[in-house]
C-alpha positions, -999 to 999 in steps of 0.1 A, spaced: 487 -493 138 474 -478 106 508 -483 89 508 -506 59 541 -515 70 555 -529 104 591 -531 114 600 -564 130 617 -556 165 652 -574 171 646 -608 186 658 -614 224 690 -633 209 698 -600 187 706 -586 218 739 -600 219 754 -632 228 787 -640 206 816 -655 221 840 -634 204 819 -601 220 820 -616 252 857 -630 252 863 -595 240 846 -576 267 867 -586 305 845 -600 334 862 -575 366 830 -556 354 794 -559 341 784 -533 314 749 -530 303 752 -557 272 767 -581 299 735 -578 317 712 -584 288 732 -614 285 731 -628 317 692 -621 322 689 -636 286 706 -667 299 687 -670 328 653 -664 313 660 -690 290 672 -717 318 644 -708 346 617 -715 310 635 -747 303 630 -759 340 593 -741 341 573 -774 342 597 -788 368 590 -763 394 553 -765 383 552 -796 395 571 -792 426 550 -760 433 531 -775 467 540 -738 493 523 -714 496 495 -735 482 497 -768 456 482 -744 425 512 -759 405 521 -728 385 553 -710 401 573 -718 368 550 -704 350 550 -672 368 585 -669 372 587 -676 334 561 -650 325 580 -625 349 615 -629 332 595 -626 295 582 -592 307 619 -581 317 635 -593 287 603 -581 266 614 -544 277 652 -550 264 637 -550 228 637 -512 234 670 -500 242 697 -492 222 729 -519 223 753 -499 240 727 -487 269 747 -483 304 741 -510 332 721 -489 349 694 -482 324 695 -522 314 684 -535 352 656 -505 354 641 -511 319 643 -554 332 633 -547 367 604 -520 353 591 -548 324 592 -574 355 570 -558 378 545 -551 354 542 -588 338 551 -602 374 526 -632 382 514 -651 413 540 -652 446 573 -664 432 566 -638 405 562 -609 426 592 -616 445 611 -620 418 603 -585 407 609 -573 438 648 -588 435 653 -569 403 639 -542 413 662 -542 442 693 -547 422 684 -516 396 679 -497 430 718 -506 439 735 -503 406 714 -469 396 738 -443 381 765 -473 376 773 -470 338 792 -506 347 798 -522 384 825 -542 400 822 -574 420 821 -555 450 790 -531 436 772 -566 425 773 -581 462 755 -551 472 731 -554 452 727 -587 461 726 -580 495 697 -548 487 678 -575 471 675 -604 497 666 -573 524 639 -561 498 626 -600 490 624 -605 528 603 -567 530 578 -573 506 565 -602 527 547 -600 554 547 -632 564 580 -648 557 588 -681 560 623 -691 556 632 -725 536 623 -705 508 631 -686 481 639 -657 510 667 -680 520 680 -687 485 683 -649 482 699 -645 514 726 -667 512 734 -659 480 745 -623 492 761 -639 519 786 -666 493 793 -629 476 801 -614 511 825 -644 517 843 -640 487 846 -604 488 865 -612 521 887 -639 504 896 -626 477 918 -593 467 910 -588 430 875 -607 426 861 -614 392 826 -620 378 831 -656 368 840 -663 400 817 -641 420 788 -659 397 800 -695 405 800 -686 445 764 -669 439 750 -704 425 771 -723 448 751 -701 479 717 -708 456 723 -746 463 729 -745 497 697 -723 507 681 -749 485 690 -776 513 672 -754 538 636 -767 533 646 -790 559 645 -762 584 613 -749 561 571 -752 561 561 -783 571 543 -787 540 579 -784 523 595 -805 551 570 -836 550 570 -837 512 611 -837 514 604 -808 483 629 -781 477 609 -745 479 599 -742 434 605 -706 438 639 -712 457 647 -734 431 637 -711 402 659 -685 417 689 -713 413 681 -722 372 679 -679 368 716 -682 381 728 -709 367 717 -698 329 731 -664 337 768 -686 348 764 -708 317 759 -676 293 792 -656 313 815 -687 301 806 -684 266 785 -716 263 760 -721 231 726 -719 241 723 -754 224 743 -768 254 723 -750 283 725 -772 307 693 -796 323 705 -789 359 727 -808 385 699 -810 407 675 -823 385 698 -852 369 705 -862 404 664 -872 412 671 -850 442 637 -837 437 610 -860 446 570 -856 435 551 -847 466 515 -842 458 493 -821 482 455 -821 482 445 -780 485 435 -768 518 422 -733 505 414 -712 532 414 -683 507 397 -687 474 412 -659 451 447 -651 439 445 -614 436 473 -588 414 470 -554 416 491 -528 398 489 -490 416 508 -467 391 508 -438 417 506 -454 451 501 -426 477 518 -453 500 549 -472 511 545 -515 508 551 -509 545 521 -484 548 499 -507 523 501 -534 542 482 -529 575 448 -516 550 452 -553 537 454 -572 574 426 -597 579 413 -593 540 435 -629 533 471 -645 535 501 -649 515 505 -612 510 537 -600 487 536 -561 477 567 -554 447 582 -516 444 599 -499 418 593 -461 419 559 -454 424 548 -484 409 534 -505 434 520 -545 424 499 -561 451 497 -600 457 471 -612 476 447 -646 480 418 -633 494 380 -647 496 368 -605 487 380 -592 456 360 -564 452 368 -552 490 404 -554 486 401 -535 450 384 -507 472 407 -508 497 436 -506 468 421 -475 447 420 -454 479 457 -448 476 466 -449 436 450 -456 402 445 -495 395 463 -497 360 460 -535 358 435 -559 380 435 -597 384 412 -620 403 418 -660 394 400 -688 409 422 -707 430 405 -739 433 402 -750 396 437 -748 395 452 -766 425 428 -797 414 439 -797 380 475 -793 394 465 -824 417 453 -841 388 482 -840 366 506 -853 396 490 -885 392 482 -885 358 520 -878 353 524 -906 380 503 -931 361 511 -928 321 501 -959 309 460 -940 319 455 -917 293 437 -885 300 410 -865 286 430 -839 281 412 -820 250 375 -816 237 371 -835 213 362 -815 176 330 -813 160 325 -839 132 294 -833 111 271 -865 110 261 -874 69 229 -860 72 245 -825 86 267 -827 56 236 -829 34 218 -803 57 247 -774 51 245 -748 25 282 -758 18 292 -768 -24 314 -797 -31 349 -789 -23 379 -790 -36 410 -783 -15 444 -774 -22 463 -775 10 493 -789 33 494 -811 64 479 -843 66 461 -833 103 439 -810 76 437 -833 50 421 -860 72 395 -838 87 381 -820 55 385 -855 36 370 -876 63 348 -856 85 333 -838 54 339 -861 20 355 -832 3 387 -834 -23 415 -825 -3 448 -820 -34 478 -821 -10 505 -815 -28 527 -777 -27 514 -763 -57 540 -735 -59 558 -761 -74 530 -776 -98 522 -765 -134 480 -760 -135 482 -792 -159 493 -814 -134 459 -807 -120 439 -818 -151 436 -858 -139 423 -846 -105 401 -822 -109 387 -840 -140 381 -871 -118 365 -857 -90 341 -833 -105 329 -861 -128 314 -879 -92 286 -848 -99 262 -838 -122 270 -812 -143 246 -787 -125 262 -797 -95 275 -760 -82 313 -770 -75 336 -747 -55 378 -749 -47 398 -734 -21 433 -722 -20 452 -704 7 474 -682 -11 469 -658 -42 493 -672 -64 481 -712 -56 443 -699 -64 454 -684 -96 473 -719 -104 439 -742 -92 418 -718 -113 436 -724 -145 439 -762 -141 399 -759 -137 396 -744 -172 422 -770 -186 400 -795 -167 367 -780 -185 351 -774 -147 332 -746 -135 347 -738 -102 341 -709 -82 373 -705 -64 380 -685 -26 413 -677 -15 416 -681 19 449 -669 42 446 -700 68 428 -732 64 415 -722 103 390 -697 83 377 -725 66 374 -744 97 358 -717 121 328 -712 91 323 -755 95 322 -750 135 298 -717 136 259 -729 131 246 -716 110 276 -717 89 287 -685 74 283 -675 38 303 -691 9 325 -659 -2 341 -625 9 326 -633 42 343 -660 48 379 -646 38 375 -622 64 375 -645 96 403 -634 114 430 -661 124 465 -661 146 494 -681 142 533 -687 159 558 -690 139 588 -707 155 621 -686 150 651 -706 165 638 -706 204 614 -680 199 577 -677 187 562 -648 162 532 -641 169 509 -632 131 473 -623 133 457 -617 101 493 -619 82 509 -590 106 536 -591 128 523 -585 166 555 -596 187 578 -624 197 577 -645 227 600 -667 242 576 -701 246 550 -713 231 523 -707 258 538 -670 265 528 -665 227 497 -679 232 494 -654 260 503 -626 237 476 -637 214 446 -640 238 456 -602 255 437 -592 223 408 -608 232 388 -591 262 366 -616 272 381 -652 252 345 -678 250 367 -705 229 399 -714 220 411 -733 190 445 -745 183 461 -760 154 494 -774 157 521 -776 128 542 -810 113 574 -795 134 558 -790 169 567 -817 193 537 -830 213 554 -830 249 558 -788 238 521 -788 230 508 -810 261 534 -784 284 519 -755 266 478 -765 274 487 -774 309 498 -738 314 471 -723 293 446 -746 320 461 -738 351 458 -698 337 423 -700 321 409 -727 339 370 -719 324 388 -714 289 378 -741 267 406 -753 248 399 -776 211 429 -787 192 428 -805 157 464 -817 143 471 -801 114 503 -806 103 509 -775 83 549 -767 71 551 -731 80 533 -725 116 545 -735 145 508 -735 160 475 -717 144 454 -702 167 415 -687 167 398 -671 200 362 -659 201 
């Protein structure tokens, strides 16, 4: 965007959620800014429950990462609400959802997921509003679609969830004369729970480890956020599940018996054929097939030990818009891994690389002038103070007057001979302009570099040789999150990119710039809560297993997270 200026888009909470709108509005029918709300409710309950089902997440295969994918699903979904106006009709709310859904729908559970609302815009289309009776329907469309798209279905599963949901909306249709949605919605979770029971009946893998199916159970936390947004609830007071206070989930690691190396996701814009013509063309190439429809959007799932033959296969019938071939193994060990790291605490694990800290004779080797530093956050203080004897002034100096910095700056630059070249940073215009006057108060010669993010200064330490003192320097480019209530802004280079609704999805949305990411650094803020961050790198693993991940603790006030890629 060559446009100096870039309007923020509405957040997902924008989209409407007050109690007086929704006591306002009655619940015999579901309009189009019902729907938002429900799918904003449930997108926020299955992320809240994400690491949950990650850990259940032992069927198809132990990779540990369905609540992750059904989390990164729902964000595409609600991602393509931004969009449309507030007043759009039901009808064009569950396409643009069920259309941003397939095309950010991840792994199994994901592309079954897609596949349910794709189903349920395929009921309601042309509905400007629907009735209870209309939403059974739907319901019922979707669990014969869930059970279509795969071709080898197993039932103790999220296919059973789905079914007996339609069928609790069936029953009540039957009961009841004059149904309403708060009802109908309380007898859909109430048929979520009991198809949750049916593992018993389920895989054997599911049935030894006495584990509810993860993408089953994902299915339930969609419903019950959607239920908890229909009665008017805050979103401070969505609720940590029934299930899940009960312990009626118990750990069940699985070692990985991969017969089939590769997850494979392929997007066919124009598919020339049906999910039910596809599927044959893939027969023998690997298991755990899943193929998601929405027009003539096709999304193929598909582990497979032959990437490239089954991308062949693919582009014979429709152009490949988006490709993805991930390495199974890394992740069901590090899944395996954190089961029992998780079940042993008190061992603490190497979880991070550990950052480079310059020996003294490096520091005498660089090219670099002593420093002086004005910044924020003591996680940045430490490592320019410690790991590279520099001045590190951490007070706000919005606040200060430039003679306030007379006593510092006079003490530290009298550890050096005058011909000693001295240099000070500042990472804002205004707080450079307030250290360079307190250097001529001070009677020191200071060549002074404004820098946007203390990451710039850090990337120049970690590149060898390091880069130039100067303009060159300024001009490292740098990311950061910024939390907004629930949500994450995404900044890179001080612009606005987008909003995400996790940490690790904005993550996400940051590394998409990057086509071929060699190094990851993060730098958390003072506010972020380190079970968030740990959550947020065991995602980022389990999706870029070979992605190496540093983080330093810096402590800064205003970002959530700073974030360089290379």
């Amino acid at each position: 965007n060559s446009s100096p200026t870039h309007k923020r888009p509405p957040s997902l909470e924008s989209l409407g959620r007050r109690r007086e709108d929704l006591d306002r509005e009655p619940l015999e029918s579901c309009s189009g800014s019902l729907w938002k709300r429900l799918l904003l409710g449930g997108g926020r309950s299955l992320t809240h429950h994400r690491w949950q089902l990650n850990r259940l997440n032992i069927f198809p295969i132990p990779d540990g990462d369905t609540g992750s994918n059904m989390s990164f699903t729902m964000a595409g979904a609600l991602q393509a609400l931004r969009a449309l106006p507030p007043d759009s009709a039901l009808d064009k709310v569950v396409q643009a959802a069920a259309r941003g859904a397939l095309r950010c729908a991840h792994g199994n559970s994901g592309l079954i997921l897609s596949q349910i609302l794709a189903a349920l815009a395929t009921s309601l289309e042309g509905l400007a509003a629907a009735r209870a009776q209309d939403l059974v329907l739907a319901w019922e469309e979707a669990s014969r679609a869930a059970y279509r798209s795969i071709f080898n279905p197993s039932e103790g599963t999220i296919l059973t969830v789905v079914r007996l949901i339609a069928q609790a909306g069936r029953r009540y249709l039957e009961e009841t004369p004059n149904p309403n949605l708060l009802t109908l919605l309380e007898r859909f979770l109430a048929g979520a729970a009991e198809g949750l029971e049916s593992y018993r009946q389920g895989p054997e893998i599911l049935r030894q480890g006495q584990v509810v199916d993860a993408g089953g159970l994902g299915l339930y936390y969609l419903l019950e956020g959607a239920h908890w947004v229909a009665q008017g609830r805050p979103w401070a007071q969505l609720p940590s599940s029934l299930l899940a206070e009960k312990g009626a989930l118990p750990l069940s690691p699985a070692a990985a018996q991969l017969s089939q190396r590769y997850c494979l996701e392929f997007l066919l814009e124009q598919s020339a054929l049906s999910p039910r013509e596809l599927a044959p063309r893939l027969e023998g190439w690997g298991n755990s097939l899943v193929i998601s429809q929405l027009g003539e959007q096709v999304k193929v799932h598909l582990h497979s030990n032959y990437p490239e033959r089954v991308a062949e296969i693919l582009a014979n019938y429709g152009p490949l818009s988006q490709r993805k071939v991930e390495d199974l193994a890394p992740q069901c060990l590090e899944h395996e891994r954190h089961l029992h790291w998780q079940a042993a605490p008190e061992t603490p694990a190497p979880l991070l690389e550990r950052l480079w800290r310059p020996s003294p004779k490096e520091r005498q080797l660089n090219n670099w002038p002593p420093l002086f530093i004005c910044l924020q956050g003591a996680g940045w203080a430490e490592y320019f103070q410690e790991g590279w004897g520099w001045e590190v002034y951490s007070r706000d100096l919005s606040g200060e007057q430039p003679a306030q910095l007379l006593a510092p700056l006079s003490a530290w630059a009298a550890n050096f001979p005058t011909s000693t070249p001295l240099g000070g940073v500042a990472f804002s215009p205004q707080e450079a302009e307030i250290l360079a006057q307190g250097a001529v108060l001070a009677q020191v010669r200071l060549s002074i570099l404004s820098l946007a993010s203390p990451l710039q200064l850090l990337v120049a330490l970690l590149h060898q040789p390091p880069l130039p003192w100067g303009l060159e320097l300024a001009q490292i480019p740098w990311g950061a999150l910024r939390a907004q209530g629930d949500h994450f802004q995404l900044w890179q280079d001080g612009i606005y990119q987008g909003e995400a609704n996790s940490l690790e999805l904005g993550v996400e949305l940051y590394l998409e710039g990057l086509p071929a990411p060699k190094r990851l650094l993060l730098a958390p803020g003072r506010g972020l809560e380190p079970a968030l961050l740990e959550q947020s790198l065991a995602y980022l693993w389990a999706r870029h297993p070979a992605l190496p991940v540093q983080v330093l603790y810096g402590g800064q006030k205003r970002e959530a997270i700073l974030i360089y890629g290379e």
